[in-house]
MARPA-130986 format. One record per residue: x, y, z of N, C-alpha, C, O, CB in turn; residue in three letters. Coordinates in pm, whole numbers, plus 50000, padded with zeros to 5 digits. Atoms other than C-alpha are relative to their C-alpha. Glycine has a CB too. Layout:
BEGIN
((X; Y; Z); (X; Y; Z); (X; Y; Z); (X; Y; Z); (X; Y; Z); 'ALA');
...
END
This chain:
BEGIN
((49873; 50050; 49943); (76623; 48679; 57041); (50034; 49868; 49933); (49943; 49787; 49925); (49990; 49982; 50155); 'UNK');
((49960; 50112; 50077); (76814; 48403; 56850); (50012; 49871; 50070); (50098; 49863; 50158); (50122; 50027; 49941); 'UNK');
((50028; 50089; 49940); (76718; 48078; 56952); (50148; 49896; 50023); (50157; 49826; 50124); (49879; 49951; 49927); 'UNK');
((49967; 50096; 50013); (77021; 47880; 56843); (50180; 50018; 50141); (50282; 49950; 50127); (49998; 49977; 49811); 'UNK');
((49910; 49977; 49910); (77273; 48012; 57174); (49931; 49967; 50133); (49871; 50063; 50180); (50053; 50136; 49988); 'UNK');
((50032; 49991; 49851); (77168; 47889; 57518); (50079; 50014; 50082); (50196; 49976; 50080); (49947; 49915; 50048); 'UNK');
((49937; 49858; 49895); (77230; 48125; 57822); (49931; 49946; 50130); (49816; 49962; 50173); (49934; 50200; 49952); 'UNK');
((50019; 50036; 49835); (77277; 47950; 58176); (49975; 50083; 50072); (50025; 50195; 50056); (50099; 49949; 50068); 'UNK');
((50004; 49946; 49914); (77137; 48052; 58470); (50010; 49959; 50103); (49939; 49864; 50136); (49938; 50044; 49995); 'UNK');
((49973; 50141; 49862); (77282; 47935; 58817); (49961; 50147; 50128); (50010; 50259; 50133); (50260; 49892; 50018); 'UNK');
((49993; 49906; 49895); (77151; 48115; 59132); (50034; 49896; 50120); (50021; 49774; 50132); (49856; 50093; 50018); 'UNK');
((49891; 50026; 49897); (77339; 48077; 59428); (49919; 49948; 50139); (49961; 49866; 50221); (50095; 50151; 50028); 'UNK');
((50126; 49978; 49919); (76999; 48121; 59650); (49897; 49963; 49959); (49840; 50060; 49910); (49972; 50112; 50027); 'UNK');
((50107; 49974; 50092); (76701; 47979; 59505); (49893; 50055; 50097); (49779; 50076; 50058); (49952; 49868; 49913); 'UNK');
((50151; 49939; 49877); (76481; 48117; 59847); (50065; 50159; 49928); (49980; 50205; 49852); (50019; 49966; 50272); 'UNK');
((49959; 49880; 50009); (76648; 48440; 59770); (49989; 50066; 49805); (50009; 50184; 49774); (50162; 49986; 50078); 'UNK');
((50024; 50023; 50107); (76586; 48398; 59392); (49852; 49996; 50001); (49792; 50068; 49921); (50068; 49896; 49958); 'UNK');
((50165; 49978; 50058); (76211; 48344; 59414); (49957; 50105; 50038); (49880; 50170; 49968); (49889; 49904; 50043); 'UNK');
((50050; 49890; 49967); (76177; 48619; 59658); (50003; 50087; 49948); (49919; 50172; 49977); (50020; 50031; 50074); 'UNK');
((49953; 49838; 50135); (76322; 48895; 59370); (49912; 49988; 49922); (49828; 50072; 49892); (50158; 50007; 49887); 'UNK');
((50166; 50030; 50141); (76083; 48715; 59099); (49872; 50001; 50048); (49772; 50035; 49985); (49983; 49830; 49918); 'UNK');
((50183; 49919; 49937); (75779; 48754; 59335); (49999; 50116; 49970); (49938; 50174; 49879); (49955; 50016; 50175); 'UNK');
((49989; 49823; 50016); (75881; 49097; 59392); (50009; 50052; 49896); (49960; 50165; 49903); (50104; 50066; 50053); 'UNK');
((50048; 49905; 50075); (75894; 49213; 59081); (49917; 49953; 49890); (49906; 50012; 49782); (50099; 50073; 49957); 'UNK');
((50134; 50000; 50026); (75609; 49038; 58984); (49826; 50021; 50037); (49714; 50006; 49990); (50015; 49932; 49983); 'UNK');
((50113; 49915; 49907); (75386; 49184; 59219); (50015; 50145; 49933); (49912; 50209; 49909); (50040; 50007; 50191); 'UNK');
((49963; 49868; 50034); (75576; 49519; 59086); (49908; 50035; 49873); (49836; 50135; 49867); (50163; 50011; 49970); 'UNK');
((50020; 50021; 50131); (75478; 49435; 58728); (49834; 49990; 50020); (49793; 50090; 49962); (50088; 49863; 49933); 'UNK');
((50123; 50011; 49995); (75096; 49356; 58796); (49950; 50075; 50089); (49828; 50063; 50098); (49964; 49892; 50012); 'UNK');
((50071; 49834; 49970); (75045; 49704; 59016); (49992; 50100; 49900); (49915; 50195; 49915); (50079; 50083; 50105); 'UNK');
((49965; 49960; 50049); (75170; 49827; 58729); (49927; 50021; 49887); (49895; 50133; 49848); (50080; 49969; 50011); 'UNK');
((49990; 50012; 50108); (75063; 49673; 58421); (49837; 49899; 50034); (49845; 49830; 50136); (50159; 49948; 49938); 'UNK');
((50090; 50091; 50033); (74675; 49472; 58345); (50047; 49880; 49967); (50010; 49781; 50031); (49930; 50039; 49911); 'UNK');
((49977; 50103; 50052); (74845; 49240; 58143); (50145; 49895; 50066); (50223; 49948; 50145); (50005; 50052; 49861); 'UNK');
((49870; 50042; 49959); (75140; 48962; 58211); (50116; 50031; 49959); (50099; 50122; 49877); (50009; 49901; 49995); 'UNK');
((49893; 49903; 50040); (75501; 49059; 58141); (50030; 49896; 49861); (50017; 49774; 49848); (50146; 50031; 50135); 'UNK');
((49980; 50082; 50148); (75594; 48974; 57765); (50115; 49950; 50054); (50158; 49962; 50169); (50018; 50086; 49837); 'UNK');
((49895; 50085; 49978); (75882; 48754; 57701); (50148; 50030; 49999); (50244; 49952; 49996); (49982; 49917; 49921); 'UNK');
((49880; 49955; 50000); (76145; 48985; 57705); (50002; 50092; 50142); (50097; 50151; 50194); (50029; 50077; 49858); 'UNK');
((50019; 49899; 49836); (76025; 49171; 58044); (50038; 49882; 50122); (50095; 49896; 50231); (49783; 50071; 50036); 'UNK');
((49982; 50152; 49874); (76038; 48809; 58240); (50157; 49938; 49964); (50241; 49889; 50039); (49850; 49829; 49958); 'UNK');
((49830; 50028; 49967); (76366; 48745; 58080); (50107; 50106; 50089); (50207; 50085; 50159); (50072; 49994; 49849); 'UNK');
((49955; 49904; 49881); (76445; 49066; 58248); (50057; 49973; 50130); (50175; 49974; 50165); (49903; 50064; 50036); 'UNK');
((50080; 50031; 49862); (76309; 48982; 58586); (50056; 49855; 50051); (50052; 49810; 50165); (49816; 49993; 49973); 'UNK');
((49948; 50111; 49943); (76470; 48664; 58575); (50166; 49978; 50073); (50216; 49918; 50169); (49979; 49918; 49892); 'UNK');
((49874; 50003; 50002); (76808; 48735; 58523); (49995; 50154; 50123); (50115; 50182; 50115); (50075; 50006; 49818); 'UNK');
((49974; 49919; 49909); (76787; 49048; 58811); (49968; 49886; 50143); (50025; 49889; 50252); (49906; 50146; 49978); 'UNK');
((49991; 50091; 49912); (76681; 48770; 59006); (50089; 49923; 50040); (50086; 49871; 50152); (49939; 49946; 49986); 'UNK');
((49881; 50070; 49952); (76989; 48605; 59001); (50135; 50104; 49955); (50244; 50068; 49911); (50005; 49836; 49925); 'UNK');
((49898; 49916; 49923); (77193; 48893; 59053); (50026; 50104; 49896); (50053; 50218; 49937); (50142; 49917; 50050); 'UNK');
((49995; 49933; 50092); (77219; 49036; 58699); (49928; 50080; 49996); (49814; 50074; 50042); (49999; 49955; 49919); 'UNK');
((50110; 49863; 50018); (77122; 49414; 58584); (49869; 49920; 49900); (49750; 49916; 49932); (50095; 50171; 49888); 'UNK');
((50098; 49990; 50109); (76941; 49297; 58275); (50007; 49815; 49978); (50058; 49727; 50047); (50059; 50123; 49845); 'UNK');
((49931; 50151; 50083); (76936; 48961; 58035); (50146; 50035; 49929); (50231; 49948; 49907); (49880; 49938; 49850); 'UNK');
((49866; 49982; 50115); (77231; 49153; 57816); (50082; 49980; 50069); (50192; 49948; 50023); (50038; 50129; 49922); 'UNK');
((49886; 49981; 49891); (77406; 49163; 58138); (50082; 49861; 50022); (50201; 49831; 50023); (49931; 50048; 50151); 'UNK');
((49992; 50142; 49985); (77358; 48803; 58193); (50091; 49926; 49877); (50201; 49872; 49889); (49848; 49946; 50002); 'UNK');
((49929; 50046; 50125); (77443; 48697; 57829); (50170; 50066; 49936); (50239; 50025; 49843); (49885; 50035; 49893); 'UNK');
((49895; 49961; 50021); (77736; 48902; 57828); (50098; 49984; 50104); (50205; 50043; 50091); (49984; 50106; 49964); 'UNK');
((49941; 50101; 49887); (77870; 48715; 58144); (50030; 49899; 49947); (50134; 49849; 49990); (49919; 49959; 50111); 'UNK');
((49993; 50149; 50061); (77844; 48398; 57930); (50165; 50001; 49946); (50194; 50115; 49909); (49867; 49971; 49852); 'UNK');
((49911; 50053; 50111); (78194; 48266; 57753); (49973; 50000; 49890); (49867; 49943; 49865); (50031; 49896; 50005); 'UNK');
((50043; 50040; 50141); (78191; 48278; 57401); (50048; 49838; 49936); (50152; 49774; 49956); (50069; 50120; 49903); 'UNK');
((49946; 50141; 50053); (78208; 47951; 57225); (50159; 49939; 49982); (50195; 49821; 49974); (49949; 49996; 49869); 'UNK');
((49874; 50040; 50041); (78570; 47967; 57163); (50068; 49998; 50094); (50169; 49927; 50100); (50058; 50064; 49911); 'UNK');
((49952; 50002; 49875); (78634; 48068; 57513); (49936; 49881; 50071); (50022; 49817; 50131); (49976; 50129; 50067); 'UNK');
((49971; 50105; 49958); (78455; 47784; 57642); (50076; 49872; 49932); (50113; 49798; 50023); (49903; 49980; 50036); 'UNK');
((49932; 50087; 50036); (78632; 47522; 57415); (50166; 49964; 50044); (50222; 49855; 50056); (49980; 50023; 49887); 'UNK');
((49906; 49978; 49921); (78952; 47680; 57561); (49997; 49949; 50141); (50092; 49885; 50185); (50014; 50119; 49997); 'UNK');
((50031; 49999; 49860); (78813; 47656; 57912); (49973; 49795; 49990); (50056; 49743; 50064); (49831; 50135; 50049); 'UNK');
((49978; 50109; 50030); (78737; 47257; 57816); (50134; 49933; 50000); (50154; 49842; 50080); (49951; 49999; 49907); 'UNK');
((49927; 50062; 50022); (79045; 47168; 57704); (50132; 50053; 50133); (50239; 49993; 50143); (50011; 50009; 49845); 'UNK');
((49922; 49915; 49875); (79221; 47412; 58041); (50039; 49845; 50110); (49961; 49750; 50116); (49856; 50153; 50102); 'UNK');
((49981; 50093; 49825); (79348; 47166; 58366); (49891; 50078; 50031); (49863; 50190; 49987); (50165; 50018; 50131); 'UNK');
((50061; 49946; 49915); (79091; 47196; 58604); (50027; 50062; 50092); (50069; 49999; 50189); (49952; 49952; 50029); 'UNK');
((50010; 49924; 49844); (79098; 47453; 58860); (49981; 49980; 50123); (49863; 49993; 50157); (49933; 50064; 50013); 'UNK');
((50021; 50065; 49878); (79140; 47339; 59197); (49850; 50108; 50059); (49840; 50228; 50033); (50168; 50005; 50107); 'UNK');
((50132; 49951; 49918); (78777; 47432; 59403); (50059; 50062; 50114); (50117; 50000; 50203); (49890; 49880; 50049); 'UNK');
((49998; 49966; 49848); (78814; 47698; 59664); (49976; 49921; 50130); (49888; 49836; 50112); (49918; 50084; 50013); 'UNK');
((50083; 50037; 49891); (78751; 47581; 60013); (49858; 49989; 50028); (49790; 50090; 50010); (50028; 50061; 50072); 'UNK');
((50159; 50007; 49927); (78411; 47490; 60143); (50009; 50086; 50069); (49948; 50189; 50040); (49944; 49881; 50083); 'UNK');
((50029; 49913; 49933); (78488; 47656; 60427); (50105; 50111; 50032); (50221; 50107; 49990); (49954; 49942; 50093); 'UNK');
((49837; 49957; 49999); (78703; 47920; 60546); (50036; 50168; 49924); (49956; 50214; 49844); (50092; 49862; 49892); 'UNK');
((50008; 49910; 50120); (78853; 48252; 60385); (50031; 49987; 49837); (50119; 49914; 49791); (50075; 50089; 50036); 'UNK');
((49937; 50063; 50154); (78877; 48239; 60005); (50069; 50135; 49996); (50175; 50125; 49933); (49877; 49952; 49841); 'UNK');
((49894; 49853; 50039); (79026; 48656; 60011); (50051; 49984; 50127); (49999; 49956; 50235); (49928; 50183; 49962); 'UNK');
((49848; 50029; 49921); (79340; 48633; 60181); (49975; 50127; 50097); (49990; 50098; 50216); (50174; 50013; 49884); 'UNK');
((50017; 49945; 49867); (79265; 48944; 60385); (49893; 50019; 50089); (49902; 50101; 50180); (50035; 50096; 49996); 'UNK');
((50092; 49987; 49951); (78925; 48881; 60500); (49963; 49868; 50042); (49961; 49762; 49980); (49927; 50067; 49931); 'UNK');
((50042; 50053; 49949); (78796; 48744; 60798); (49897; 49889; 49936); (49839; 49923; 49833); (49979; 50077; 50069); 'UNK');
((50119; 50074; 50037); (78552; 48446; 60745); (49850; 50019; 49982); (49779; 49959; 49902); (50000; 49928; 50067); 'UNK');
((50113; 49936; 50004); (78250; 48633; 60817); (50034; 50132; 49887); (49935; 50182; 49834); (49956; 50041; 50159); 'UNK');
((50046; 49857; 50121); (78321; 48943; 60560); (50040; 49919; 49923); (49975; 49931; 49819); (50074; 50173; 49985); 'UNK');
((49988; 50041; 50158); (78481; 48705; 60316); (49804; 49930; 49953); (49757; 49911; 49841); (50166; 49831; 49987); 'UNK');
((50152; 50074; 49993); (78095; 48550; 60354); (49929; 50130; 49947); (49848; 50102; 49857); (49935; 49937; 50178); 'UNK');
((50091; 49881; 50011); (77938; 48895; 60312); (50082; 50024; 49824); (50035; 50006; 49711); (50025; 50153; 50158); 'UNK');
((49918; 49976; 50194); (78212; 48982; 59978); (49886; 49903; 49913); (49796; 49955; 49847); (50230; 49896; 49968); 'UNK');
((50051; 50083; 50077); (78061; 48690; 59821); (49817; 50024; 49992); (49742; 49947; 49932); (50056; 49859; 50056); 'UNK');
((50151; 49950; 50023); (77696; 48850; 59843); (50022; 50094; 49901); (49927; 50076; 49825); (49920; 50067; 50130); 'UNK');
((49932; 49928; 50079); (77856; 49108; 59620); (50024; 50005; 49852); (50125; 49937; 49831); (50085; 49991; 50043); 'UNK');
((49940; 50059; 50105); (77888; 49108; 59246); (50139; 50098; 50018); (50178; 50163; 50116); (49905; 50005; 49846); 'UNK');
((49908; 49938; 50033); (78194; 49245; 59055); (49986; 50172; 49987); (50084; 50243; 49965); (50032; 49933; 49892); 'UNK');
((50007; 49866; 50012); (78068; 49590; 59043); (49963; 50065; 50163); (49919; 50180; 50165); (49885; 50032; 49880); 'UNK');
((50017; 49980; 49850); (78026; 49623; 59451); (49804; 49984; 50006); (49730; 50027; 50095); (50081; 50191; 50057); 'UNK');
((50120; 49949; 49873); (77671; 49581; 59452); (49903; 49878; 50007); (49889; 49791; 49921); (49892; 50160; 49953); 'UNK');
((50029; 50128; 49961); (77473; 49343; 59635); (49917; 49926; 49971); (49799; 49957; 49988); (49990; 49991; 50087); 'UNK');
((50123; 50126; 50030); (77309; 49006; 59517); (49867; 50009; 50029); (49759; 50048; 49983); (50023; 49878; 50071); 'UNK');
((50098; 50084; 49895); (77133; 48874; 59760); (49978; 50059; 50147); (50061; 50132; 50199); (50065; 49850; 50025); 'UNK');
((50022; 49934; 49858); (76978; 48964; 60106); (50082; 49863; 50079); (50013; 49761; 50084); (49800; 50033; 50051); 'UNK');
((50012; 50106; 49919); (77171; 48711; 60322); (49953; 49968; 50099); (49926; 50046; 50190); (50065; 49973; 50019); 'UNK');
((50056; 50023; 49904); (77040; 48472; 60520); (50060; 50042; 50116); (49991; 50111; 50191); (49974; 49892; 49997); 'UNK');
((49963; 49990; 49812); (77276; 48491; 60864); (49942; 50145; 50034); (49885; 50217; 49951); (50210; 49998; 50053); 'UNK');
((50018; 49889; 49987); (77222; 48780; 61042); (50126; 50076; 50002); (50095; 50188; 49961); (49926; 50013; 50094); 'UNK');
((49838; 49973; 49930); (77627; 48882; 61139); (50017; 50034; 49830); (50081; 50134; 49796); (50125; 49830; 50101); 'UNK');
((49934; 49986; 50111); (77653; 48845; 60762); (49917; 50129; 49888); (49950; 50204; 49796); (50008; 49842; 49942); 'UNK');
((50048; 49820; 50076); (77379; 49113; 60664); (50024; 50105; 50045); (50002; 50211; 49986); (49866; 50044; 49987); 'UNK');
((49955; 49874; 49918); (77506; 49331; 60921); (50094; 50045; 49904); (50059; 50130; 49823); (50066; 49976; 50155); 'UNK');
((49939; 49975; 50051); (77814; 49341; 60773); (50008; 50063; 49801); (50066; 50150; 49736); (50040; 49911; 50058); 'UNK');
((50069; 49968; 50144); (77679; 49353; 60415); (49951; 50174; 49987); (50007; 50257; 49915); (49843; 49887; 49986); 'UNK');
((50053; 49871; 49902); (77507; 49672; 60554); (50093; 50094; 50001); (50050; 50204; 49965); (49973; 49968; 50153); 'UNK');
((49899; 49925; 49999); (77807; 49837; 60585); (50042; 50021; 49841); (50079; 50137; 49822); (50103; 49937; 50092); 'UNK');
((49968; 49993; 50097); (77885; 49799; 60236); (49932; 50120; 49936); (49996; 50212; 49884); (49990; 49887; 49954); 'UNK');
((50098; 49923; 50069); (77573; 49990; 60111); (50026; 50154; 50062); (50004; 50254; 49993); (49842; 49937; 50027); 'UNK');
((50036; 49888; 49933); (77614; 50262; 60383); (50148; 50072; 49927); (50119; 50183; 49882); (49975; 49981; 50189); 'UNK');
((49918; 49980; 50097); (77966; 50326; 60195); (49936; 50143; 49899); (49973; 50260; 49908); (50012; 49851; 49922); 'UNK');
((50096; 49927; 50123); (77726; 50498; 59901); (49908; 50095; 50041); (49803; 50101; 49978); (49910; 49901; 49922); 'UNK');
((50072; 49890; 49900); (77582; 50781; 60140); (50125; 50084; 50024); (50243; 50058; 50047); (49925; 49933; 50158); 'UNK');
((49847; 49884; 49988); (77766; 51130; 60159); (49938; 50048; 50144); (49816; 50064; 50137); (50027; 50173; 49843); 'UNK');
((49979; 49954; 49892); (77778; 51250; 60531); (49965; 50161; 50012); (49936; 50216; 50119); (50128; 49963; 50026); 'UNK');
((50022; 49846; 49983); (77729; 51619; 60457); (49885; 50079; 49897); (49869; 50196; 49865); (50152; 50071; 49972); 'UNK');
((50121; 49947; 50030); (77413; 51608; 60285); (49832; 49932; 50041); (49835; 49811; 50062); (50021; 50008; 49861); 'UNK');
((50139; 50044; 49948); (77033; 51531; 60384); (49892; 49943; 49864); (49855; 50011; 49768); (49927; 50150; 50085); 'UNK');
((50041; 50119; 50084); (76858; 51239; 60187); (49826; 50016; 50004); (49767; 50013; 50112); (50065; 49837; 50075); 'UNK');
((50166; 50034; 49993); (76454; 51236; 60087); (50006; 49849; 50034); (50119; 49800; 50039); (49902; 50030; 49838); 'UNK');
((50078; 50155; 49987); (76310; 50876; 60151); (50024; 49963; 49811); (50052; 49848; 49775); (49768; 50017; 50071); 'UNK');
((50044; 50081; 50128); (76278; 50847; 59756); (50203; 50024; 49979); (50279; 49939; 49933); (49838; 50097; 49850); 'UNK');
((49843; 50024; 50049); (76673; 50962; 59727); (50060; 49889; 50031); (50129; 49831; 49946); (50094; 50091; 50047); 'UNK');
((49951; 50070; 49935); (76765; 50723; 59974); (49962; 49907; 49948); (50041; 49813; 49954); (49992; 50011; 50108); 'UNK');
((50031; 50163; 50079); (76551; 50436; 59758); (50066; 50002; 49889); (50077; 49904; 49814); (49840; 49957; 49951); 'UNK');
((49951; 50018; 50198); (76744; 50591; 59418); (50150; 49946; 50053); (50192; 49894; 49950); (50014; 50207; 49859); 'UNK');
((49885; 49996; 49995); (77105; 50525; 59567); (50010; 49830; 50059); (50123; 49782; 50057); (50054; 50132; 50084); 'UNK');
((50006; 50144; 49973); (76998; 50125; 59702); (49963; 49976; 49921); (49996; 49857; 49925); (49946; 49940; 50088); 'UNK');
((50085; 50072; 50104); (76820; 50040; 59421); (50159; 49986; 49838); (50168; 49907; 49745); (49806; 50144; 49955); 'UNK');
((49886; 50000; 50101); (77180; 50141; 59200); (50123; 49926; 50100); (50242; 49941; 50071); (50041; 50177; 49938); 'UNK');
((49909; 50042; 49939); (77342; 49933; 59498); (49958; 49844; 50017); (50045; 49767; 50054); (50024; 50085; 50119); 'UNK');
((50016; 50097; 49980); (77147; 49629; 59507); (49904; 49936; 49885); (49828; 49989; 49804); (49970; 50001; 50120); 'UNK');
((50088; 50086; 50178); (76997; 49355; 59240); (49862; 49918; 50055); (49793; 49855; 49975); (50137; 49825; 49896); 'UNK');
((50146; 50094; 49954); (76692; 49184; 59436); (49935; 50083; 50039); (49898; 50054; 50153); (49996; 49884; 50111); 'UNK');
((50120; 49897; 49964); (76465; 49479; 59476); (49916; 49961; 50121); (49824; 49881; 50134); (49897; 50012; 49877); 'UNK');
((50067; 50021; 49892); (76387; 49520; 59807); (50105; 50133; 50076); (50169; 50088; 50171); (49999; 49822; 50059); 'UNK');
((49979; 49857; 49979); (76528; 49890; 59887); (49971; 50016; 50158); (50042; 50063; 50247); (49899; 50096; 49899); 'UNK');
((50061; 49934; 49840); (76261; 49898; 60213); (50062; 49915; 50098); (50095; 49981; 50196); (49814; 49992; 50033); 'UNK');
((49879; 50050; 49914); (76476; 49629; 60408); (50077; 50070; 50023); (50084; 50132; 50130); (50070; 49911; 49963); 'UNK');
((49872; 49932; 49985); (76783; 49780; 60321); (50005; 50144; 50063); (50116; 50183; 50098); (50058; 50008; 49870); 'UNK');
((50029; 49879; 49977); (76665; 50117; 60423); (49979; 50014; 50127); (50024; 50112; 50186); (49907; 50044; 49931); 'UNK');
((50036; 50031; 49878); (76517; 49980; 60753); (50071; 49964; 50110); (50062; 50003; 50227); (49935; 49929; 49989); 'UNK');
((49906; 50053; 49913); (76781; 49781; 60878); (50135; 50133; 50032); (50199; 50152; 50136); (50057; 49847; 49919); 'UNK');
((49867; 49894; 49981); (77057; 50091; 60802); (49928; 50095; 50117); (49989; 50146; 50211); (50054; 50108; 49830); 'UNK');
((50088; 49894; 49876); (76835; 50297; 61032); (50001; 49905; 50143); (50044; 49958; 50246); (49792; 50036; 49945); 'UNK');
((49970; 50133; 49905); (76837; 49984; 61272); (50069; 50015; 50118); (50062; 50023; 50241); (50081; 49899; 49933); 'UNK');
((49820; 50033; 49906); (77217; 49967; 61302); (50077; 50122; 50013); (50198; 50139; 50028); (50131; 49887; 49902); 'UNK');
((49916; 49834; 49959); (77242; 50372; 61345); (50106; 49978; 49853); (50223; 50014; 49866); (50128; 50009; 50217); 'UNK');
((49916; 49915; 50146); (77405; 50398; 60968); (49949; 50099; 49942); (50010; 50181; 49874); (50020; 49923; 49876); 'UNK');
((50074; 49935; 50065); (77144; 50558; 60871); (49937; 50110; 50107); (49930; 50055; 50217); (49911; 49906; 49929); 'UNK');
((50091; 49985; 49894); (76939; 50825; 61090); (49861; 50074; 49917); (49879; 50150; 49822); (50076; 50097; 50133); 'UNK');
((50143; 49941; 50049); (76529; 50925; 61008); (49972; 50056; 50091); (49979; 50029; 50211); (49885; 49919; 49960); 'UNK');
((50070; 49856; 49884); (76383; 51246; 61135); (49869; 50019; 49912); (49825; 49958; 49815); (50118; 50196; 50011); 'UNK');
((50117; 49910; 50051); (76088; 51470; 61073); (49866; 49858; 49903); (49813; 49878; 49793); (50100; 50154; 49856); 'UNK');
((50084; 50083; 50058); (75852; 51130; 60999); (50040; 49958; 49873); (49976; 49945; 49768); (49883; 50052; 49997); 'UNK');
((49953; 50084; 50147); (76072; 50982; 60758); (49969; 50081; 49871); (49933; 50042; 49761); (49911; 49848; 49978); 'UNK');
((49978; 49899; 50126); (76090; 51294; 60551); (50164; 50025; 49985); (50182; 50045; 49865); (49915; 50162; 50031); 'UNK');
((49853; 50000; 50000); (76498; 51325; 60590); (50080; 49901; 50017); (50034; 49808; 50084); (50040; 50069; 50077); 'UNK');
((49914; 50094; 49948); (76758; 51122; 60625); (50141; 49993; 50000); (50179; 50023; 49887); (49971; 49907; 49957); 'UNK');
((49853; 49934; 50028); (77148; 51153; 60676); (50072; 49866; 50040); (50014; 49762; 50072); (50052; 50155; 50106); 'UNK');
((49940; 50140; 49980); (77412; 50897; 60727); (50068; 50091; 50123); (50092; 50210; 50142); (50108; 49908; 49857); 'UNK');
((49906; 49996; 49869); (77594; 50856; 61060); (50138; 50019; 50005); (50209; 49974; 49915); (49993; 49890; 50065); 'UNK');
((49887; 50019; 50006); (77885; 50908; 61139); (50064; 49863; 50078); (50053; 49885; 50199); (50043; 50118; 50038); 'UNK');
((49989; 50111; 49941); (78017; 50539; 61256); (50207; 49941; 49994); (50306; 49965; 49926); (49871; 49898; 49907); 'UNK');
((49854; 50071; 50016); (78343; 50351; 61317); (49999; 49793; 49965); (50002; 49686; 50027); (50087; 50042; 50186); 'UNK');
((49963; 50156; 50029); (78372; 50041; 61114); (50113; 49896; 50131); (50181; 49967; 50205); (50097; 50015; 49833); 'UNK');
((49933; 50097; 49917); (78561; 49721; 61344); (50086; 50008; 49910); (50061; 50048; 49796); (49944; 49863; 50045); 'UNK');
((49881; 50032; 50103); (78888; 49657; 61195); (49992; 49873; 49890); (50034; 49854; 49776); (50127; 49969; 50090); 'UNK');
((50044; 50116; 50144); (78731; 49310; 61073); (49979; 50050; 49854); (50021; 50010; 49746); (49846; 49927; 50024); 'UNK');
((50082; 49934; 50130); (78550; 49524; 60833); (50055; 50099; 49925); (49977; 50159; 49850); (49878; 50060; 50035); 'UNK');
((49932; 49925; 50056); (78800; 49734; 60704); (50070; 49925; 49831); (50082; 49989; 49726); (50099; 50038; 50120); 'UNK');
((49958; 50000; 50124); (78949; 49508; 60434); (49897; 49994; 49908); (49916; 50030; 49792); (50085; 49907; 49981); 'UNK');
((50139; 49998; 50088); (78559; 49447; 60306); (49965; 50099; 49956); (49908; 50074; 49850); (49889; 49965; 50053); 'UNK');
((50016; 49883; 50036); (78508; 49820; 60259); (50122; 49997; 49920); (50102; 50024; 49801); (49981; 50100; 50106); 'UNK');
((49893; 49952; 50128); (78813; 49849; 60071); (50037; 49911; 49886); (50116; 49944; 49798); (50140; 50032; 50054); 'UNK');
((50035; 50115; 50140); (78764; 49551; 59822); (49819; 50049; 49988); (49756; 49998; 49895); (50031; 49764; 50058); 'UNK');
((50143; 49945; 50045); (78399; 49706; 59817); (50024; 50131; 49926); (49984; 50146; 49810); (49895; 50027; 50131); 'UNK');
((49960; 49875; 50079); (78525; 50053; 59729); (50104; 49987; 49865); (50138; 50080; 49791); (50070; 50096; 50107); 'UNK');
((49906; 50029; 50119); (78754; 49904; 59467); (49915; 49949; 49875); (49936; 49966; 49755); (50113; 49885; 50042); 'UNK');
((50096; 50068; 50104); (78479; 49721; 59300); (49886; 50116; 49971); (49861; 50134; 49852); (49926; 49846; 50068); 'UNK');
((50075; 49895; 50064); (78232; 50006; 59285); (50068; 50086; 49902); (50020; 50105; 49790); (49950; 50082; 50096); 'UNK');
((49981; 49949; 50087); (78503; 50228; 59164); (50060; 49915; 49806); (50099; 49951; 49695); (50081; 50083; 50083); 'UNK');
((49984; 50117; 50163); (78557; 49949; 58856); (49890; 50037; 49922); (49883; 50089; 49810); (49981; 49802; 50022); 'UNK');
((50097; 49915; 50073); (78234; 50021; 58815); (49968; 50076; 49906); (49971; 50081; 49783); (49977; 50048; 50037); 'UNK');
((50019; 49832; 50093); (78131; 50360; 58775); (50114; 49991; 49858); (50073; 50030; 49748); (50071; 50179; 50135); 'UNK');
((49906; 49987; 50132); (78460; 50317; 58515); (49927; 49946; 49846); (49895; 49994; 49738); (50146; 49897; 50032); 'UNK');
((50084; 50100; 50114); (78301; 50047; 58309); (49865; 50050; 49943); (49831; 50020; 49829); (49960; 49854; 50068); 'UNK');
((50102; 49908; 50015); (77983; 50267; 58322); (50041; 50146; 49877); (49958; 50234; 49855); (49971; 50050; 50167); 'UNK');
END
């Protein structure tokens, strides 16, 4: 990797940031005898702060000419501290959006609880209603929904809050049928807009 470009990394969470780089360095040493070379930890670093890969990360960056532009730009007034920053969402889902990257899927585990609930809802989105889920399907469809590897939360809590339901000793699993609050209606539909960006860009 060419030394002479350096590639910021800002996490948003650093409790929520070490907990991803434990985790998949515990992953990595069930795995593997040895420590992770220097292109496996740049990996591992950058999924830690929210990114698929490092390319992902480095291809987030500005290019030189775009930041010199961005330099010489007026500054951008700073969102609110507090408050909604998306004009149709409540304070609590605009809080949950922002766990979210640009492709709908989620960062970080947040801390509140009101705000992982809602988060929660996002993921359960990505579950079809008219078919029956193994345990390992149900880890392949969170694991392409969320960037801090930790699947068995997310899996636990949807079962929790009745999004999810487990039968036959956690050999099946189906999604609920549920009625989102109206709060949570414009968050599902700026969530379903950003997944389908996605899959496109995919």
């Amino acid at each position: 990797m060419p030394r002479d470009r350096l590639i910021p990394l800002q996490a948003e969470d650093i409790s929520a940031f070490a907990k991803s780089l434990r985790q998949q360095l515990n992953a990595h040493q069930e795995a593997n005898a040895a420590l992770p070379g220097h292109l496996s930890l740049l990996n591992m670093l950058a999924r830690a702060a929210g990114y698929r890969n490092i390319q992902s990360l480095k291809a987030s960056q500005p290019s030189t000419s775009q930041a010199a532009n961005a330099a010489q730009a007026p500054a951008k007034p700073l969102p609110p501290a507090r408050g909604p920053r998306h004009p149709d969402l409540s304070e609590l889902a605009d809080r949950a959006l922002r766990q979210f990257d640009p492709q709908g899927r989620l960062m970080r585990w947040p801390s509140r609880h009101q705000v992982q609930r809602y988060a929660l809802w996002g993921l359960w989105l990505h579950f079809d209603s008219r078919r029956r889920y193994t345990e390992p399907e149900i880890n392949e469809v969170l694991n392409r929904q969320h960037c801090f590897g930790d699947h068995c939360t997310l899996r636990r809590e949807l079962v929790n809050m009745k999004l999810l339901a487990r039968s036959d000793g956690g050999r099946e699993y189906r999604k609920l049928a549920a009625r989102p609050e109206a709060d949570l209606l414009p968050l599902l539909r700026e969530l379903r807009e950003r997944s389908a960006l996605g899959a496109t860009a995919d």
